[in-house]
N, C-alpha and C positions, 0 to 999 in steps of 0.2 A: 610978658613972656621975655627970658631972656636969651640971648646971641648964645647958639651952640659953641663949643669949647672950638680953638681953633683945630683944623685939618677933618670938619666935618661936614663940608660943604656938597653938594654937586660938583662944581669946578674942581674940587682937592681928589677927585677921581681919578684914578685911572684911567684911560680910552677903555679899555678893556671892561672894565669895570659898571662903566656908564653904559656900553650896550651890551651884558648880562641885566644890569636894572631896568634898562627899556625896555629890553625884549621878556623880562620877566612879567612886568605891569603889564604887556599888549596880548601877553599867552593868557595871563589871567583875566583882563576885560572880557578876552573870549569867551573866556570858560566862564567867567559869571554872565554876561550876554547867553551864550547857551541853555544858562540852568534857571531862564526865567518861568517859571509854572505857564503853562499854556491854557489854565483854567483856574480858577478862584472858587476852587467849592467848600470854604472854612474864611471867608472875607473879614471874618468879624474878630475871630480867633486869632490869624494871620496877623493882623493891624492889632490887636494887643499882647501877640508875643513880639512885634517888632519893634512898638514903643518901648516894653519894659525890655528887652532889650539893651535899647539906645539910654533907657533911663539909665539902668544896672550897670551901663560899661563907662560911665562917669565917674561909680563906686570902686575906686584898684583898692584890692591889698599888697603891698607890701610883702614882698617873695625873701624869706632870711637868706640869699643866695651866699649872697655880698654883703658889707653896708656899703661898700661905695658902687653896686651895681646900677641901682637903682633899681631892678626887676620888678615888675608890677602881674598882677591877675586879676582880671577883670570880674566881678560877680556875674556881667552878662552871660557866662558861659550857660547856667542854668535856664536859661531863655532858651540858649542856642540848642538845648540838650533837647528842652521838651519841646520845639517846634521839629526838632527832629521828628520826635517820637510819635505828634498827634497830627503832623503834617506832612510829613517824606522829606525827600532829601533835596526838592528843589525848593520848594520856599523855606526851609530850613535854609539851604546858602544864601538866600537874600536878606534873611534875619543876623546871617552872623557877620553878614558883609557888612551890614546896616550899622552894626554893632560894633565892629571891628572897626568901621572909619568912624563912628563917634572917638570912640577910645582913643586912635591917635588924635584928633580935631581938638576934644574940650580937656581941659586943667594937665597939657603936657608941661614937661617942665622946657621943654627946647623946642624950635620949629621945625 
């Protein structure tokens, strides 16, 4: 992994800046803490739309935004679509949550 460009740091923030990002991350732990399923009745479903998930959001393509954007899209979206659809919308966000921290975790190109 290599060392982001310089002026991308945490510290290269703004004050301002740094507590919109905190308080964005602690609004949203909430809101994913809230939208945990209070019942598991598709366990088996669940646990293999969250894998193929986490597999599929290691697969980016390549967005023509840019070439020097880098812009990526994940295939996990299709996971995220049909746990929607055969599970509702709270284990749906814990699918895409799952999916969306793989995504930035594995083959970024910066930390």
């Amino acid at each position: 992994m290599s060392a982001p460009p310089k002026g991308l740091g945490w510290s290269r923030l703004p004050r301002a800046a740094q507590v919109y990002v905190a308080a964005v991350v602690v609004v949203g732990s909430y809101g994913l803490a809230a939208c945990l399923p209070l019942d598991w009745p598709h366990s088996v479903l669940f646990a293999a739309l969250l894998i193929s998930s986490c597999l599929t959001s290691a697969w980016k393509v390549n967005l023509p935004i840019s070439l020097a954007s880098g812009a990526t899209l994940s295939v996990s979206y299709a996971a995220n679509l049909t746990a929607l659809l055969l599970l509702g919308p709270r284990p749906a966000v814990i699918v895409a949550a799952a999916g969306a921290w793989t995504q930035c975790t594995l083959k970024v190109k910066f930390r």
